[in-house]
Each structure stands twice: as C-alpha cells, then as structure tokens.
C-alpha positions in Angstrom: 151.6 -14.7 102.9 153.8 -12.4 104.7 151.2 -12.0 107.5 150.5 -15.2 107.8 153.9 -16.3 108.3 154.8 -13.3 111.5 151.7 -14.4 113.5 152.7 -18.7 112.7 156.0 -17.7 114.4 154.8 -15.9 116.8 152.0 -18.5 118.3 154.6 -21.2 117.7 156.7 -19.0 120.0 153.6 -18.6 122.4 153.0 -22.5 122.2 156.1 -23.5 123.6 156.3 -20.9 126.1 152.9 -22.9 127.5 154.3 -26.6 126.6 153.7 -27.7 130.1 150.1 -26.6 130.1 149.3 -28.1 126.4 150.9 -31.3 127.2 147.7 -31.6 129.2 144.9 -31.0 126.7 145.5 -34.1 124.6 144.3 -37.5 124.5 146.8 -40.0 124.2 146.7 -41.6 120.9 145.1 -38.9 119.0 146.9 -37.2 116.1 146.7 -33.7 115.6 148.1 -32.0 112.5 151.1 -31.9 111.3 153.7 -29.7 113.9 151.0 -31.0 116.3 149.0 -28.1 115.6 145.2 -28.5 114.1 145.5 -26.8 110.5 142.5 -24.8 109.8 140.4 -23.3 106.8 137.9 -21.0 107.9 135.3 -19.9 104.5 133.2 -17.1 105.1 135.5 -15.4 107.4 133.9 -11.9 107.0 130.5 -12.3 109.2 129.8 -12.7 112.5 130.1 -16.8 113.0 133.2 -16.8 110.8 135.1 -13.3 113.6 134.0 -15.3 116.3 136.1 -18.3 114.9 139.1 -16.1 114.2 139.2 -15.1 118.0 139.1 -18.2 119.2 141.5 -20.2 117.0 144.7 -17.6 116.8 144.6 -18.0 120.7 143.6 -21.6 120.6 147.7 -23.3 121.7 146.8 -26.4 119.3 145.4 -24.4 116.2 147.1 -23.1 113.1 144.9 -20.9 110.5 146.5 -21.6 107.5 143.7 -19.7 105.4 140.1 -17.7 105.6 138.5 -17.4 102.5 136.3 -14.8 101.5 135.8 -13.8 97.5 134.3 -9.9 98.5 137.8 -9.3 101.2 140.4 -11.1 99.1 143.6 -9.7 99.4 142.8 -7.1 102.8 143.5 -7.6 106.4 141.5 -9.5 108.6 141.3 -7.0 110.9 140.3 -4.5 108.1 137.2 -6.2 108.4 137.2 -7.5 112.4 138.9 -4.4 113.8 139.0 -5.3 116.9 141.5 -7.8 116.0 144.2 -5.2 114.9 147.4 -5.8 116.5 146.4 -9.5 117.5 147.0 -11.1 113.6 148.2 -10.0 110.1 146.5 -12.4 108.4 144.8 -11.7 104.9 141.8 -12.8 103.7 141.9 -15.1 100.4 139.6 -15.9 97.4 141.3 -19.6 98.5 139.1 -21.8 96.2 139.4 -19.9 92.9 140.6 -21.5 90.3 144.3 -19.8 90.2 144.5 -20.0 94.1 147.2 -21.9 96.1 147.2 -25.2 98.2 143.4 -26.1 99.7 144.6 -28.5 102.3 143.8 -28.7 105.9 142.8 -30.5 108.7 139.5 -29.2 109.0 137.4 -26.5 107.8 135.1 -24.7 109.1 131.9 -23.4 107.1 130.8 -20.5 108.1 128.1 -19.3 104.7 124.9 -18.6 105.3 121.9 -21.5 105.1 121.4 -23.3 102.0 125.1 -21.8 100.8 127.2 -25.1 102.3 125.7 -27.5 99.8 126.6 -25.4 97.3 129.5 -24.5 98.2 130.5 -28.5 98.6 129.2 -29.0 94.8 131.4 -26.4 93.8 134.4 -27.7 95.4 134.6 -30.6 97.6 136.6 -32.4 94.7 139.4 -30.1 95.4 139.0 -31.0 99.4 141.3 -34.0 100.8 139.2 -37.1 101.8 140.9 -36.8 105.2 139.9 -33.1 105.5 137.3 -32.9 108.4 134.3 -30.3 108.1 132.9 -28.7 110.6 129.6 -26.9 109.0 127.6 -24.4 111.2 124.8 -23.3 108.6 121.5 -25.8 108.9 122.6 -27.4 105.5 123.1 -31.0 107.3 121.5 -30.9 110.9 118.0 -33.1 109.6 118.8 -37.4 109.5 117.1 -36.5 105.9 119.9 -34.3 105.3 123.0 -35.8 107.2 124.2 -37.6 104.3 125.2 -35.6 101.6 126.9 -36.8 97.9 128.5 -35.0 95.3 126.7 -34.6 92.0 128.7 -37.4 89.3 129.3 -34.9 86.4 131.9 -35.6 83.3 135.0 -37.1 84.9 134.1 -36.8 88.7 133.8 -39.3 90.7 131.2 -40.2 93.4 131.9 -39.0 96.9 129.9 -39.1 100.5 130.3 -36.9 103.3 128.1 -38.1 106.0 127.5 -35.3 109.1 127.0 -36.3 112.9 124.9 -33.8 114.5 127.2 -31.7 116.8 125.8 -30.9 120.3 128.7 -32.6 122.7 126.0 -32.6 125.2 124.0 -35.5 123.0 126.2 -37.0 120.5 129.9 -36.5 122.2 130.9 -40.2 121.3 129.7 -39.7 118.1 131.4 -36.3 117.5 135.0 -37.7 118.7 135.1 -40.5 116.1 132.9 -38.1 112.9 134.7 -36.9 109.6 132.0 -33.8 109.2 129.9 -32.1 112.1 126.6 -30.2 111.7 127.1 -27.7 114.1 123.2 -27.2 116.2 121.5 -23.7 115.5 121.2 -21.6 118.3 118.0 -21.5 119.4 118.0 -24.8 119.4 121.2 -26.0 121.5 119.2 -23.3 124.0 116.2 -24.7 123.9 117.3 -28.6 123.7 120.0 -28.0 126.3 117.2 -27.0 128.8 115.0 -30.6 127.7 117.5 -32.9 127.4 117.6 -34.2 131.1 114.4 -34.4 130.7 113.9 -36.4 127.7 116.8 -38.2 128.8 114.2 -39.5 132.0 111.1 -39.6 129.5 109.4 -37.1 131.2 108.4 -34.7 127.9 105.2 -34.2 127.2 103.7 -30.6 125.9 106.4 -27.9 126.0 105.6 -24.5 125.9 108.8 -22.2 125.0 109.7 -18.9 124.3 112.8 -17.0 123.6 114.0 -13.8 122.9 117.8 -13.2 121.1 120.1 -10.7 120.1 120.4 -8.7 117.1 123.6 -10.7 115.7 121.3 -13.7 115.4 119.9 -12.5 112.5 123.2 -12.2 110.8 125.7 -9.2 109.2 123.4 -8.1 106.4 121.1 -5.4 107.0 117.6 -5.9 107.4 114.7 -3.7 108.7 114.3 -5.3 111.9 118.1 -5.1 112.4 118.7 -1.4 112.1 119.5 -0.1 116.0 116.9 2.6 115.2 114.0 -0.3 114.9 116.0 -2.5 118.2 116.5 -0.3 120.1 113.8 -0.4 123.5 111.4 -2.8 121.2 110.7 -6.2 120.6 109.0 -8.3 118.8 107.6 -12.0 118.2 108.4 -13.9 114.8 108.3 -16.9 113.2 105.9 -18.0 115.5 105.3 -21.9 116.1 107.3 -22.1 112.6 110.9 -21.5 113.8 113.7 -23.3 111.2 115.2 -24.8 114.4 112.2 -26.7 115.7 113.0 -29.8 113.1 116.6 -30.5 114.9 115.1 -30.0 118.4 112.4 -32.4 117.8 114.6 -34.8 116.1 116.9 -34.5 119.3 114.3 -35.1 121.9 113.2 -38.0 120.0 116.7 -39.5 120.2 116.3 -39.6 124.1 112.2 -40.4 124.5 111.2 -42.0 121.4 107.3 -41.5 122.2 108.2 -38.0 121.6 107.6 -36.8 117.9 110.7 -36.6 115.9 109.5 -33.9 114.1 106.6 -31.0 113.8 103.5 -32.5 113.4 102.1 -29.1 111.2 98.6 -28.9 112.6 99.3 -28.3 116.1 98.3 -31.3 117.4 100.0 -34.1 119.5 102.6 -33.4 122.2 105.4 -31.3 121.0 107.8 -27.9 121.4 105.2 -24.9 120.9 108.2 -22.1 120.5 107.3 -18.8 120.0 111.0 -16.5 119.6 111.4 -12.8 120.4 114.0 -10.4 119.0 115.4 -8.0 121.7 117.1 -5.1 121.8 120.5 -5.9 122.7 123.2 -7.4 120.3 123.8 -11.0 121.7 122.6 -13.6 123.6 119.4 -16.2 124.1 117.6 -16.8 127.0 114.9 -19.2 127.0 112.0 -19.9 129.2 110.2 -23.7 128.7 107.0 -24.6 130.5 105.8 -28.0 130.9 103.1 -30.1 133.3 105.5 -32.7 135.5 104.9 -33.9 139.0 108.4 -35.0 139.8 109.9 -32.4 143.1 112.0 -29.4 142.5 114.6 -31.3 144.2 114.3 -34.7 142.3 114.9 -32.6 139.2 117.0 -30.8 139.9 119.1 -34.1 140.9 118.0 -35.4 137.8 119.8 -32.4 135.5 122.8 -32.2 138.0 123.4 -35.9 137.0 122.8 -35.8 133.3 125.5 -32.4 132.9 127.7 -33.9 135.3 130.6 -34.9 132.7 129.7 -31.8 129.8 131.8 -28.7 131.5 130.1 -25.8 129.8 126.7 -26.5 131.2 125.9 -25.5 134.8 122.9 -26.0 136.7 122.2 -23.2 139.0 119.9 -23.0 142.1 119.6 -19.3 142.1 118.2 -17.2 139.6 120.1 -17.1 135.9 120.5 -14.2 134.0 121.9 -13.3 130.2 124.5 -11.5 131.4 126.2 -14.9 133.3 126.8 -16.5 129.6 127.4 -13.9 127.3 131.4 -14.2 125.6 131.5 -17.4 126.6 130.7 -21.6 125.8 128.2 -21.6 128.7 124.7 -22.5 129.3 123.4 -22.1 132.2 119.8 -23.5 133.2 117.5 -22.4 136.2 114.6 -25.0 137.5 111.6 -23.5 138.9 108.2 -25.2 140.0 105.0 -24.3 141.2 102.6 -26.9 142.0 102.7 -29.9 138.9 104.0 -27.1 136.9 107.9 -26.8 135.7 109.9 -24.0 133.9 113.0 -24.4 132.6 115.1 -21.4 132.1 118.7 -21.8 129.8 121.3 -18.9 128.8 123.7 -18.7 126.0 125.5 -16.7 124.2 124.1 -17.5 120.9 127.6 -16.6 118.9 129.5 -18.9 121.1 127.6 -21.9 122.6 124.9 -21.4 119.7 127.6 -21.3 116.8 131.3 -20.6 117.0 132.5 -21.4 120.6 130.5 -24.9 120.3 132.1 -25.2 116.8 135.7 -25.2 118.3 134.4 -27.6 121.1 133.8 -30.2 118.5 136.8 -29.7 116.8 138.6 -30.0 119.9 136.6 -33.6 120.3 137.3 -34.6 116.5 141.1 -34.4 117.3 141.2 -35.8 120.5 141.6 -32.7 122.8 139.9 -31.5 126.0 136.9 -29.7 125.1 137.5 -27.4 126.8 140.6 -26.2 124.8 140.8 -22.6 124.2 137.4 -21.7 125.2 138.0 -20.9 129.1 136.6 -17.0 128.0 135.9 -14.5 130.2 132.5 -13.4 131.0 130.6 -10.1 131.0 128.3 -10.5 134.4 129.0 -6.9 135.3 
C-alpha cells in the first residue's frame, strides 16, 4: 500500500493547492466522502473501460482510489499494465475481493467486467459490499426495466438484498441519476444513437429511423479477436450485427420514455415503426459516428431550435450548424450532433468518443451527479481535432 499512500499525499497536496477552484464544483448539501473526497473501487481495472477510469479519477480534485481490483494483475503496477500512466500513480492492482483481502469499503464502485460478468460478480460478493456503497455498472447487465432490479440469491445464512439501477444517460434520466444508489451506465452505440433522437422523441416526432454507425476497434474490447487484429482493420470495414445490435433494446426502451407511441422495444419481424441500425467496424481505434435518417416535415431551422432547446442545460452535448466530424469528440465527454435536410427528409448526424461519452467519461459524469458535484467535474479533456 506503499503506492497507494505517495500518490493520496500527493493529490491531497494538489487538492488544496486548487481549493478555490473545488469550492465551486459542489452542491450545497451534498456529502462527499469522508476527507471530502469521493472513495473509489474500480474492478476490472486492466481493460480499456476500467484505464480510461484510472485517468480520469487520479486527476479528478474530489476523487480518491482507494483500490482496483483485478485477480490476473494482483500485486503489479498499474502502470505495468496502462503504461502510459507511468510517472502519474504508483498504485497496485489488487485481488481486493478474495477471501484473505483487506477492507472492501467505498463510496462507490465502478464495474468495469465484461457483459453478463456484473451479476455474477454481485452474487459472488455484494454481501461483503456496504448498503451505502453506490455502484456505478458500465457492462449491459442492468440497462433493460426487466433487468434494473436485481436481488441477491438467499442461500444458507444470507440474507435478502435489492439493488435497484437507474439507467444513466444524464441527458434523459439526470434527476433520477442525482438521487440513485446504482447506475447502469448506457452502451455506446446507444448514448450515440439516442443522443441524436432524443430531441426528437422528446417533441413526438419519431417515426421509422434508419441508422447506421461505424466504431473503433476498442469497442470491441481488450481480448483479441479476428476482426480486431490491425492486420484485418487496417483500410477495411465491415457491417455486423445487422438489425440485431445488443444496444437496440435500451435505445428503444429510451425513446419510448419520451414518445410512448414509439415501441419500447424490437418488434423481431421488422415490422412497425422502429430504429433499423445497421453498425460498421472501422479502421481506426476509437470513436462512433452515427448517421440517422428519418421522414419529418418540420424546417431545418425549427429543428434545429427544437435540439438547441432540449441540450440547452446538458454541457457535453453541442449542436453544431456546420459539418461534424470524429475527430471534434474523440478524448473527450462530447457529443456533438449535425442536422441536415433535404426536402421531408432529415439526417441526424452524432460523434462520440465511445470510451468516454459511450462508457468511462459518462461513468464519472454520473458519479459526479450521485454526489452532488458539477458534472462537469474532471472531465474538461482536451480534444484531438488536429
């Protein structure tokens, strides 16, 4: 623990040298941990989701990592595995949640293990995890309504307990997000795509959707695969999961929040209005731009009023009359959306960076909400335009 304690010292050092500026991030009213500093648990800090956390939060003024856990790095350097983070933290990773490990507690953690690995994880060991501990989970374990309530298994001696999640796009739920216990944090495709629809759901305005999209190779994860080798991206693309993506449930179920004559879900058989996404995987390592077509007779200029209006009080999404490009959002919390009409017909364009706005960044946004900080808290990054 060595490590951990040098780089505590040294960002309680850095916090009071910027008191004056972090006296302005908070919310009246709203505790933070104890210290005043958020104390976080990151598990499954050795993949992408789980680096992008670690950048953020050592450089985050109200955030303290007190452990990331990760059973096949226990014991090395974090930046052993992240190596771009040596000289910026000493911390270890740790094998946290064995059964010989030290104290679990936290203010939050974040889940960062792949899909279908939270509820496990949470059977495993969410007896071990204080009631007051908030979760912020960024697999698609708990996005559905079907899924959003989730209780632990009543075996031998343990008792019942309920973690209900609120669906976590600020730019939908942010009332909801400031007063949850656990977050589902969106996918990322889908806080691209719905952050382009909203506005317009929001009016009742969505009828057939056509979309596509095309992402980066880090959306597919840290593990090898044939398509992610940079011998197979590299100047090729290619469609998949055509009209079947896994994030078309929590878009639908979104949209339907906003025009309930919209389906709340995938009909299967291709009938009925509805999202008709068909995703692309590019060659370049991260980022999502998405492209939405749809029949509506409103003007250019009435709509774009109408998406100026809706975004006017969420800071990280921007509205731009000239053309967008991926380039604009990419290492940073943005999205950025483009209108363009011809005739009755209307195409939405939206830019993320699907790391940041589609996972971690928009992770630390609602954590910053749960605690009653500015979301904007540590996630003023710099972009990449050039």
């Amino acid at each position: 623990m060595k490590g951990f304690h040098f780089w505590r010292n040294h960002l309680q050092r850095k916090t009071m040298a910027e008191s004056s500026i972090n006296s302005t991030n908070r919310r009246i009213g709203t505790p933070l941990g104890a210290g005043g500093y958020i104390k976080i648990g990151i598990v499954g800090g050795a993949g992408y989701t789980g680096g992008e956390l670690i950048r953020l939060l050592i450089n985050h003024p109200n955030a303290e990592i007190v452990f990331i856990d990760s059973k096949s790095n226990a014991g090395n350097y974090v930046y052993a595995v992240h190596q771009d983070l040596m000289g910026e933290t000493e911390l270890r990773f740790e094998n946290i949640f064995s059964p010989h490990s030290g104290d679990t507690s936290a203010d939050v953690i974040f889940l960062c293990t792949g899909h279908g690995e939270a509820k496990k994880f949470l059977e495993a060991h969410l007896q071990h995890i204080k009631e007051e501990t908030k979760i912020i989970d960024l697999s698609n374990d708990f996005r559905l309504s079907k899924d959003a309530s989730y209780q632990l298994p009543v075996t031998g001696n343990r008792q019942q307990v309920t973690r209900n999640f609120v669906y976590g796009l600020p730019e939908l739920n942010k009332e909801q997000i400031k007063s949850a216990q656990n977050i589902a944090n969106p996918g990322c495709f889908a806080t691209a795509i719905q952050l382009g629809l909203l506005p317009l759901a929001h009016a009742g305005l969505l009828k057939d959707v056509y979309t596509t999209g095309i992402t980066g190779s880090t959306g597919a994860g840290q593990s090898l695969s044939a398509t992610s080798h940079f011998s197979w991206r590299a100047n090729n693309i290619q469609a998949y999961k055509t009209l079947t993506h896994q994030h078309l449930g929590e878009i639908y179920q979104s949209l339907n929040q906003l025009q309930n004559d919209f389906p709340n879900a995938p009909s299967g058989d291709g009938g009925g209005s509805g999202v008709r996404f068909v995703p692309w995987r590019g060659d370049f390592t991260r980022g999502i731009f998405i492209s939405s077509t749809l029949h509506c007779e409103k003007s250019i200029e009435e709509l774009t009023a109408l998406y100026k209006e809706y975004y006017k009080d969420h800071p990280f999404t921007t509205v731009s009359d000239a053309p967008i490009f991926l380039k604009q959002v990419v290492n940073t919390n943005k999205c950025v959306i483009q209108l363009e009409k011809e005739g009755n017909t209307l195409v939405v364009h939206s830019a993320i960076d699907n790391l940041l706005k589609g996972a971690s960044g928009q992770a630390v946004q609602n954590m910053n909400l749960m605690f009653g900080l500015e979301e904007t808290v540590g996630l003023r990054l710099k972009g990449s335009s050039q």
